[in-house]
C-alpha positions as CSV (number, residue, x, y, z in Angstrom):
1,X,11.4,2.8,-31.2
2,X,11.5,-0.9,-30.3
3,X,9.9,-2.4,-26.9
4,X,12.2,-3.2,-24.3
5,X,14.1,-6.7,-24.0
6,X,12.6,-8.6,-21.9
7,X,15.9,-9.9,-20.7
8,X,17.7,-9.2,-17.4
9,X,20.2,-5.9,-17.3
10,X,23.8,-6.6,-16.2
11,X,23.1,-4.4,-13.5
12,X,20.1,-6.3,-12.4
13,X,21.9,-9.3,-12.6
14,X,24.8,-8.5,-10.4
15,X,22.4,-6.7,-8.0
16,X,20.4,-10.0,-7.5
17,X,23.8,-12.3,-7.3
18,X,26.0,-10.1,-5.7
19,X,25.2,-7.6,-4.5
20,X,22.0,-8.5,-2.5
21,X,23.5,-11.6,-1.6
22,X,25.9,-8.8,0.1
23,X,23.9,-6.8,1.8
24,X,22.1,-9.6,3.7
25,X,25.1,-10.6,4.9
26,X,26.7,-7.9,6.2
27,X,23.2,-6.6,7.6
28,X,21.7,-10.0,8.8
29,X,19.2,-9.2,6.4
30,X,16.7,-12.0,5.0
31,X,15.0,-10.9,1.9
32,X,17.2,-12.5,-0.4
33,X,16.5,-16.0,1.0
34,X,12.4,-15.1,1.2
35,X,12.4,-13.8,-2.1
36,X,14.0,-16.9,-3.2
37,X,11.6,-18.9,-1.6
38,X,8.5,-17.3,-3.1
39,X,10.1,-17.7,-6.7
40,X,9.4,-21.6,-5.6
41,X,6.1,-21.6,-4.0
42,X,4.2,-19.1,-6.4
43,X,4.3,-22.8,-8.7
44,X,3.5,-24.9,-5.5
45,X,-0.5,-26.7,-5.5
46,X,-2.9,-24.7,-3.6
47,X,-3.0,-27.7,-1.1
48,X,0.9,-27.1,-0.4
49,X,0.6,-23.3,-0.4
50,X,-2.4,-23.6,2.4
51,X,-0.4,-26.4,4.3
52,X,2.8,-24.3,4.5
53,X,0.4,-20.7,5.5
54,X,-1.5,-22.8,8.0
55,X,2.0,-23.7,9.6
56,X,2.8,-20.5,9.6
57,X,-0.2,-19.2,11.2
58,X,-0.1,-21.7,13.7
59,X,3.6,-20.6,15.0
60,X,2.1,-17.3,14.7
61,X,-0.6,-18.1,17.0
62,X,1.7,-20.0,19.4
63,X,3.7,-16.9,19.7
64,X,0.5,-14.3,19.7
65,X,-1.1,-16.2,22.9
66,X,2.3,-16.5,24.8
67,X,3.7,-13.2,24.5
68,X,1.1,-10.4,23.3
69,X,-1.0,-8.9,26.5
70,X,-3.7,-7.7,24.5
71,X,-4.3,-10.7,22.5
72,X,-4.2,-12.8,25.6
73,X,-7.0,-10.8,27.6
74,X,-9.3,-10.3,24.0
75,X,-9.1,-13.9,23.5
76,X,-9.7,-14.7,27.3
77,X,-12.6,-12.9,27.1
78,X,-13.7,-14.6,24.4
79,X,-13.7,-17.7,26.2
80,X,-10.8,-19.4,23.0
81,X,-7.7,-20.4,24.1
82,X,-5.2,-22.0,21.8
83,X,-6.1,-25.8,22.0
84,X,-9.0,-24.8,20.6
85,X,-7.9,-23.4,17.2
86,X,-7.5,-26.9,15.4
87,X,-8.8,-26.1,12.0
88,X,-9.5,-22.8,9.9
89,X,-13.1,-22.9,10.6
90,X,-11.8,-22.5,14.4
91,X,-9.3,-20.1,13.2
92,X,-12.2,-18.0,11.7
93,X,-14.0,-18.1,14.9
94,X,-11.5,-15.4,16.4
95,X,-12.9,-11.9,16.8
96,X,-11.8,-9.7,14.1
97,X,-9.3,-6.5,15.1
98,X,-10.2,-3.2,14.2
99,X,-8.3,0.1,13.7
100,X,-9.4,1.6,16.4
101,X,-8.2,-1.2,19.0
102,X,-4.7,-0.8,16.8
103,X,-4.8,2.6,18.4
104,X,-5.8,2.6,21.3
105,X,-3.7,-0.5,22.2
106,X,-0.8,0.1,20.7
107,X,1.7,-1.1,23.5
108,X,-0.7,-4.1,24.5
109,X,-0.4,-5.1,20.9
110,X,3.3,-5.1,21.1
111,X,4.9,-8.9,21.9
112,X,7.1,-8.7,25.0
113,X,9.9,-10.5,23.3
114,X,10.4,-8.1,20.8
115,X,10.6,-4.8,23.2
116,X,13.3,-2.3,21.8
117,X,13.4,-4.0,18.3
118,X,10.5,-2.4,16.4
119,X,10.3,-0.7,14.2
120,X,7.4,2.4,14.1
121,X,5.5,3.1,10.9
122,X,1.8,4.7,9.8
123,X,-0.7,3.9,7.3
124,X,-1.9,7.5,5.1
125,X,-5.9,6.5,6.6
126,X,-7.2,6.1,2.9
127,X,-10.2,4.9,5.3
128,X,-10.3,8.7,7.2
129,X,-8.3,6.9,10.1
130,X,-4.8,6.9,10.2
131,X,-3.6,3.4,12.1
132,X,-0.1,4.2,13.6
133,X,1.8,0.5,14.4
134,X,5.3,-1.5,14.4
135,X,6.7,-3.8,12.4
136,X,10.0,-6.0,12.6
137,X,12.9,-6.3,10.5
138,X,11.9,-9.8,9.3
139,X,8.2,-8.6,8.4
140,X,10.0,-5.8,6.2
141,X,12.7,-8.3,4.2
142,X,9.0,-10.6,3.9
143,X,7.1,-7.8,2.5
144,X,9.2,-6.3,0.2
145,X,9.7,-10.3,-1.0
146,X,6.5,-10.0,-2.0
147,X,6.1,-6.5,-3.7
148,X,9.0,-7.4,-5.5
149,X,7.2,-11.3,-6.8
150,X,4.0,-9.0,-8.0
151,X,5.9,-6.3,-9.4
152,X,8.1,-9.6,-10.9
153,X,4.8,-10.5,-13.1
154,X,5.3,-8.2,-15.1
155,X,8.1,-8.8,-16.8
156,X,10.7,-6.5,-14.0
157,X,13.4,-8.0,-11.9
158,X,14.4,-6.3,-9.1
159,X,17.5,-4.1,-10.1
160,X,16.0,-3.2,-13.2
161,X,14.8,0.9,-13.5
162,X,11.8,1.9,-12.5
163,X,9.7,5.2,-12.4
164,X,7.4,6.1,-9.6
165,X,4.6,8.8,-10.0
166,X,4.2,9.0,-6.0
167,X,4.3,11.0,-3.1
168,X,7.1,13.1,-1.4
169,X,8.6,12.8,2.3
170,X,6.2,15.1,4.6
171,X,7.6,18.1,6.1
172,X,11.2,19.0,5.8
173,X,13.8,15.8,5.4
174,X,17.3,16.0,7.5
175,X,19.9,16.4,5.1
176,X,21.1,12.8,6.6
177,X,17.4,11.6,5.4
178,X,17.7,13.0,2.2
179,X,21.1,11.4,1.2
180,X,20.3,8.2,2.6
181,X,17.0,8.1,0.5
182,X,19.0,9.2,-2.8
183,X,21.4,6.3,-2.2
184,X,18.9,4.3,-1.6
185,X,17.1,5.4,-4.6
186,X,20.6,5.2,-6.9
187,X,21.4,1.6,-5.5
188,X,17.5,0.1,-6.5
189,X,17.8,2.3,-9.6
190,X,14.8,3.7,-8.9
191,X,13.7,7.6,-10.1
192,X,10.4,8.8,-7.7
193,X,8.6,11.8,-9.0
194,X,6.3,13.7,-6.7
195,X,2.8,14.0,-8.1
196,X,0.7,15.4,-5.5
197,X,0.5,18.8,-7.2
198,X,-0.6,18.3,-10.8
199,X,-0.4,20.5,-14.0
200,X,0.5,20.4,-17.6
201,X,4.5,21.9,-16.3
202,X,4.5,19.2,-13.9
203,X,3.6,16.3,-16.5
204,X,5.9,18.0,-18.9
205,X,8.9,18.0,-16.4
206,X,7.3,14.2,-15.4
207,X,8.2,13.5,-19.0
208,X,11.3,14.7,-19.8
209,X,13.0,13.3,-16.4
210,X,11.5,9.6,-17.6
211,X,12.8,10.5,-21.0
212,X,16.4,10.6,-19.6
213,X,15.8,8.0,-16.9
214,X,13.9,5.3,-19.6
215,X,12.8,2.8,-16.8
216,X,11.9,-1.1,-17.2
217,X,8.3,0.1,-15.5
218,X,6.3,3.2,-14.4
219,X,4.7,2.2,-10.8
220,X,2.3,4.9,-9.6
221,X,-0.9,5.8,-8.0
222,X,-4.0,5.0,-10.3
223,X,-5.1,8.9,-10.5
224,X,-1.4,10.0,-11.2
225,X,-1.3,7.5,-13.8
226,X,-4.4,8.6,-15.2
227,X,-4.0,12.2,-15.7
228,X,0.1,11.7,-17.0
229,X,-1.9,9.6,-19.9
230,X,-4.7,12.3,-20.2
231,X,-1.7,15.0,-20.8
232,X,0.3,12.2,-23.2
233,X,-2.7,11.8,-24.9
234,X,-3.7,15.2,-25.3
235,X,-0.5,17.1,-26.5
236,X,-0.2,13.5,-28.6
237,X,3.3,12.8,-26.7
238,X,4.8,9.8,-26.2
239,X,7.9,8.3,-23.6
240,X,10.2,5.8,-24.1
241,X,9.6,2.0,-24.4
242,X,8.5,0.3,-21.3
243,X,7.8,-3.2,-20.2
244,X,4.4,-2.3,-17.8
245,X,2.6,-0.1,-15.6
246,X,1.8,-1.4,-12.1
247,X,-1.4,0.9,-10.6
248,X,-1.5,0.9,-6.9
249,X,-3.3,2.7,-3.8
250,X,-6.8,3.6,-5.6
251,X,-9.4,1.5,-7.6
252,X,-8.4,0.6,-11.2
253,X,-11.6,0.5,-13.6
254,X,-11.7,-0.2,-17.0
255,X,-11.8,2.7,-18.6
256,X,-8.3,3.9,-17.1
257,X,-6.9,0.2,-17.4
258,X,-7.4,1.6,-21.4
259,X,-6.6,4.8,-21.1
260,X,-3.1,4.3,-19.5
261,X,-1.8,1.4,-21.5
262,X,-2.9,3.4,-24.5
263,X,-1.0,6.8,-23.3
264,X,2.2,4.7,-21.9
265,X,2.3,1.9,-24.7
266,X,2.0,-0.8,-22.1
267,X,0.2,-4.1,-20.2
268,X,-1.5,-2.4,-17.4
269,X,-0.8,-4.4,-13.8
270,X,-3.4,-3.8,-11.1
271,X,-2.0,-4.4,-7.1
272,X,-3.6,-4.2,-3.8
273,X,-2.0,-3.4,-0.8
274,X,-1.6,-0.7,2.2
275,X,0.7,0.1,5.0
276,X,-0.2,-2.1,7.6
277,X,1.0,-5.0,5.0
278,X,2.8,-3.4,2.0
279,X,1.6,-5.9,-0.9
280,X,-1.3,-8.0,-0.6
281,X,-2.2,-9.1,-4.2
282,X,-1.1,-8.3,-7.6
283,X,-1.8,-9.6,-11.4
284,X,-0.7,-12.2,-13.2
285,X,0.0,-11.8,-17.1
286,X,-3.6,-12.8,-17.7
287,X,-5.2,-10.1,-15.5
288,X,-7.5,-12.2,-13.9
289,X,-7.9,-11.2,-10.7
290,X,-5.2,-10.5,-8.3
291,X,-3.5,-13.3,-6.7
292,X,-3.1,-13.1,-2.8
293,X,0.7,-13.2,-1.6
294,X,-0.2,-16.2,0.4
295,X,3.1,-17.0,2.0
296,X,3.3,-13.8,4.0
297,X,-1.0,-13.0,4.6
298,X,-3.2,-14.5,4.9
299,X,-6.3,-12.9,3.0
300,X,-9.9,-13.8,3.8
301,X,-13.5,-12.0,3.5
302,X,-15.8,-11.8,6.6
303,X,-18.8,-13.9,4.1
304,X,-18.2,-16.3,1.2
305,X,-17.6,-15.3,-2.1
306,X,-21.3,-16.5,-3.1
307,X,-22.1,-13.6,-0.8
308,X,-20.8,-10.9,-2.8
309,X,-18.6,-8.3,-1.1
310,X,-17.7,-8.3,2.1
311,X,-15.3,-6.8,4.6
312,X,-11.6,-8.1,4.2
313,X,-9.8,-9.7,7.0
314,X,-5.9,-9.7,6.6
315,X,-3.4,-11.5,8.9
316,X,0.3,-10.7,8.7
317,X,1.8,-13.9,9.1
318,X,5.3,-12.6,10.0
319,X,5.2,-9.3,12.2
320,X,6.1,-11.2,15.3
321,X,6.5,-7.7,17.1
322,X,2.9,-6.0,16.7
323,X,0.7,-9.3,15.0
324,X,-2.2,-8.4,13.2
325,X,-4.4,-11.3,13.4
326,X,-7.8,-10.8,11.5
327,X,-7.5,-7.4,10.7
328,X,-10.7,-5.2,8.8
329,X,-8.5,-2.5,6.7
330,X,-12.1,-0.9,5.5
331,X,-12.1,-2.5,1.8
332,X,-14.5,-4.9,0.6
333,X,-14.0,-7.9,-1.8
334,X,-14.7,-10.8,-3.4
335,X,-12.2,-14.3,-3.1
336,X,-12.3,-16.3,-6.0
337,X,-12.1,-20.2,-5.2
338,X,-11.0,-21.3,-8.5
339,X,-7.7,-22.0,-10.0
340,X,-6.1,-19.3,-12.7
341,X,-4.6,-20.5,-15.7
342,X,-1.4,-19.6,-15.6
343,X,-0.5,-22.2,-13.0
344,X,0.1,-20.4,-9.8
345,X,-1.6,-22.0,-6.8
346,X,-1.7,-18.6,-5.4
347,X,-5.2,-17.8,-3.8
348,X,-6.7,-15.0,-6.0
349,X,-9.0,-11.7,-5.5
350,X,-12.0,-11.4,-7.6
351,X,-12.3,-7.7,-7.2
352,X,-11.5,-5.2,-5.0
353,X,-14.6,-2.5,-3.9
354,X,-13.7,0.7,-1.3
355,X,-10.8,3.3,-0.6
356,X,-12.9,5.7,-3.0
357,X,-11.1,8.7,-2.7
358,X,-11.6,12.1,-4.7
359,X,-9.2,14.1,-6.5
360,X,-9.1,17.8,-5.3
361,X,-9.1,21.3,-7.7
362,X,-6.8,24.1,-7.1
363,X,-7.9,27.4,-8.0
364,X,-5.4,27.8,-11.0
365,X,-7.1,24.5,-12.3
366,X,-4.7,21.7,-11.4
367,X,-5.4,18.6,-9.8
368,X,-4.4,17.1,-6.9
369,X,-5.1,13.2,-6.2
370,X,-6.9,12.3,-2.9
371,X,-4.6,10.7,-1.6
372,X,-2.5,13.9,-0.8
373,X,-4.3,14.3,2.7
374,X,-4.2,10.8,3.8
375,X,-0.1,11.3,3.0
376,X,0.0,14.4,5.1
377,X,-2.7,13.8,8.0
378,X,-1.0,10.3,9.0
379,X,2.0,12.4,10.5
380,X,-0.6,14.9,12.8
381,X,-0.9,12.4,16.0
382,X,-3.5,15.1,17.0
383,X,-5.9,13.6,14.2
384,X,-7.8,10.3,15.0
385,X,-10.3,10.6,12.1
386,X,-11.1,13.2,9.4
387,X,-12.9,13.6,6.3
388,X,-11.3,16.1,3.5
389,X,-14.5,18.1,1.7
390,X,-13.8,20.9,-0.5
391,X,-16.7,23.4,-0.2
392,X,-14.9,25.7,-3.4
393,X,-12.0,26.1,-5.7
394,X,-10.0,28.1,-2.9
395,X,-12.0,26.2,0.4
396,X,-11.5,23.0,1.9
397,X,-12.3,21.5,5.0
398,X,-11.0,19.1,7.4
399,X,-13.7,17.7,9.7
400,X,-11.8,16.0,12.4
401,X,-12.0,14.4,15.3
402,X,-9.4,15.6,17.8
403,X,-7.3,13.7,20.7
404,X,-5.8,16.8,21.5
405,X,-5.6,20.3,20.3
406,X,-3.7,20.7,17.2
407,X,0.5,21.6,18.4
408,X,2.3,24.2,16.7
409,X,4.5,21.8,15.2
410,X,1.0,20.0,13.4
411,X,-0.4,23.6,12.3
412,X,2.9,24.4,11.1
413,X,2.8,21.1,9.2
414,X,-0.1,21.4,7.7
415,X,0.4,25.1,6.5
416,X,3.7,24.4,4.6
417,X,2.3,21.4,3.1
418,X,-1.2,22.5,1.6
419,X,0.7,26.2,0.8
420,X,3.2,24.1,-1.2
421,X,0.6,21.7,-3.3
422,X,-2.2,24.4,-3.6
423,X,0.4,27.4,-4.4
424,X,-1.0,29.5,-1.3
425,X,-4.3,29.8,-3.2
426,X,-6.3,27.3,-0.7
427,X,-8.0,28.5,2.5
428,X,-8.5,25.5,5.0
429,X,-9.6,24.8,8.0
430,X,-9.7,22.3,10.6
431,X,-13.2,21.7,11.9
432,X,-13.5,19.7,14.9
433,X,-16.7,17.3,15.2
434,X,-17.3,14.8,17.6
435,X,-17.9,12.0,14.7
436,X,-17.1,11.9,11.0
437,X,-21.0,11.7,9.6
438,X,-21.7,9.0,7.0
439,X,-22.1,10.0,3.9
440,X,-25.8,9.8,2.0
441,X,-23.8,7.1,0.2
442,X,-23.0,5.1,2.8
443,X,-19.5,4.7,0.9
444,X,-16.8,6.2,3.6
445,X,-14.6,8.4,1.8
446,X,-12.1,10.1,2.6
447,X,-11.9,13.1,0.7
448,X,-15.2,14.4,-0.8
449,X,-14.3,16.3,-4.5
450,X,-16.3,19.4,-6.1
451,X,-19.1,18.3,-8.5
């Protein structure tokens, strides 16, 4: 078979002239206009693109010390009021926010000008705490803008097919939900596959839906990627022609980089990104380093990159409703100052260290990726942190710490899930501690695999 064209679908051509176009009309929406704009920018100088964030940042600001409570009395306290952010180096100056003051804050965080127009969302806590927040409609139409530029790199348009090895809703969807999500699905042509519980029959049914589907891309989490191309590889299979994979959620090393591309007969595109933002950073064609979606975040390290890793700081530049102004999300990194040859001006991650997470065993011998609990523990509100350990093929425990007893409905949750993944062959347990321990490490993780 030959590779896909690399030219735009009819489909994906009306859906980016018409019908988009549409839909931002008749729902006020702005994504069309954004993702227009960062079409133009991604070529801008880096001088340009750090004029136009610092802009940005500074209307951000303006609105952040006028409207946000919490901000306000943090930054009171601080002894820094407004005037005296003139320059980045001020900016940097600002203490940094942390999960837990997400929170515990949540309403303080909230701007009073955007009362009754949030939207309420959680991140999976791939750093063992789940951060539960709000976002606006503008921040959305920004962010997806930007996922859709990095996933753009490699060689998709938005409208074209694409295959997702990822998660499934928790609990049980409203048959509302569910129809609105396959509509949703049918209109972006896109075909999501649940991967959480993995086996040869599941890989094999993985394959034969792609088969019929033949997507532009396969988008997935890096371990669900991973162990599709172990089973390609292994019963020699192959799937249709594609134009790239894009790895997301866990680390991406070298070795699966090969494996993958090898197995799925494509350019391998590493991303960065989590809840709290959606994308952050994504490859170029020339794979090196990921460049920083500058126009929406702004993306810095708590040291210099001479430093070596250190803790990243990310401010949404948009979400007017809930801003997140110097945020640690738990990873560490390394910037890199210098230009990349493929012209963008786009600021650009060396590499990306953290959000280790171990895959899990079943007793019948399947595997299930760690990022199954985060999925699942960011919709028990009991849960403010937890680490995942499994102690034997058919044990694994939760250590968390509580805020309140777990409610039927959370028990009930949690039973249904697991019972469904793990085929009713896993005993858990919740184990309440006062404090997650560190590991001998010193690396959090959040779920702790069997040897």
């Amino acid at each position: 078979e030959q590779k896909p064209r690399s030219v735009m679908s009819l489909y994906s051509h009306v859906y980016q002239n018409l019908l988009m176009p549409l839909h931002g009309i008749v729902r006020n929406r702005r994504y069309v206009r954004y993702r227009a704009l960062l079409e133009r920018t991604q070529w801008w100088s880096r001088d340009q693109l750090l004029e136009f964030q610092w802009q940005e940042l500074r209307r951000l600001l303006d609105h952040t010390f006028r409207s946000v409570p919490y901000y306000q009395e943090k930054y009171r306290k601080a002894g820094i009021a407004l005037s005296d952010i003139r320059t980045r180096e001020d900016f940097a100056c600002l203490p940094i926010l942390t999960r837990a003051e997400v929170n515990e804050n949540r309403a303080g965080l909230c701007s009073t000008e955007f009362r009754g127009k949030l939207l309420p969302h959680a991140t999976g806590g791939s750093s063992g705490t789940p951060t539960r927040f709000f976002r606006t409609i503008e921040s959305y139409d920004w962010r997806t803008a930007a996922k859709d530029r990095v996933y753009s790199w490699s060689g998709w348009r938005p409208g074209e097919k694409s295959a997702y090895l990822w998660g499934a809703p928790v609990g049980k969807v409203p048959r509302f939900q569910a129809a609105k999500t396959r509509a949703y699905d049918l209109f972006h042509r896109q075909l999501v596959l649940n991967t959480f519980s993995q086996n040869d029959e599941l890989w094999e049914a993985v394959r034969h839906r792609i088969m019929r589907f033949r997507p532009r891309i396969v988008v997935g989490y890096v371990s669900s990627l991973a162990e599709f191309s172990a089973f390609l590889l292994r019963r020699g299979l192959h799937i249709p022609p594609i134009e790239a994979v894009i790895a997301a959620a866990e680390p991406l090393y070298a070795g699966t980089r090969q494996q993958i591309g090898e197995a799925l007969g494509a350019p391998v595109f590493n991303t960065y990104g989590c809840r709290e933002f959606m994308s952050l950073a994504g490859e170029c064609p020339n794979h090196d380093g990921l460049h920083v979606n500058a126009e929406n975040v702004l993306v810095e390290t708590a040291l210099p990159p001479a430093a070596g890793p250190s803790e990243v700081l990310v401010t949404d530049l948009h979400n007017y409703g809930m801003p997140f102004i110097r945020y640690a999300i738990g990873d560490l990194a390394v910037m890199d100052d210098a230009p990349c040859s493929c012209g963008r001006g786009l600021p650009r991650i060396q590499r990306i260290e953290g959000r280790v997470l171990d895959a899990l065993r079943t007793a019948d011998g399947r595997t299930v990726p760690g990022e199954f609990f985060p999925h699942i523990l960011k919709d028990i509100p009991e849960i403010a942190h937890y680490r995942v350990e499994q102690h034997s093929p058919a044990h694994i425990v939760i250590l968390a710490v509580l805020q309140a007893p777990l409610s039927d409905r959370s028990q009930r949750l949690l039973q249904r899930e697991i019972a469904r993944v793990f085929a009713g062959n896993m005993r858990w347990e919740i184990r309440p501690v006062a404090e997650i321990p560190q590991l001998a490490s010193g690396k959090r993780r959040v779920t702790v695999g069997l040897p």
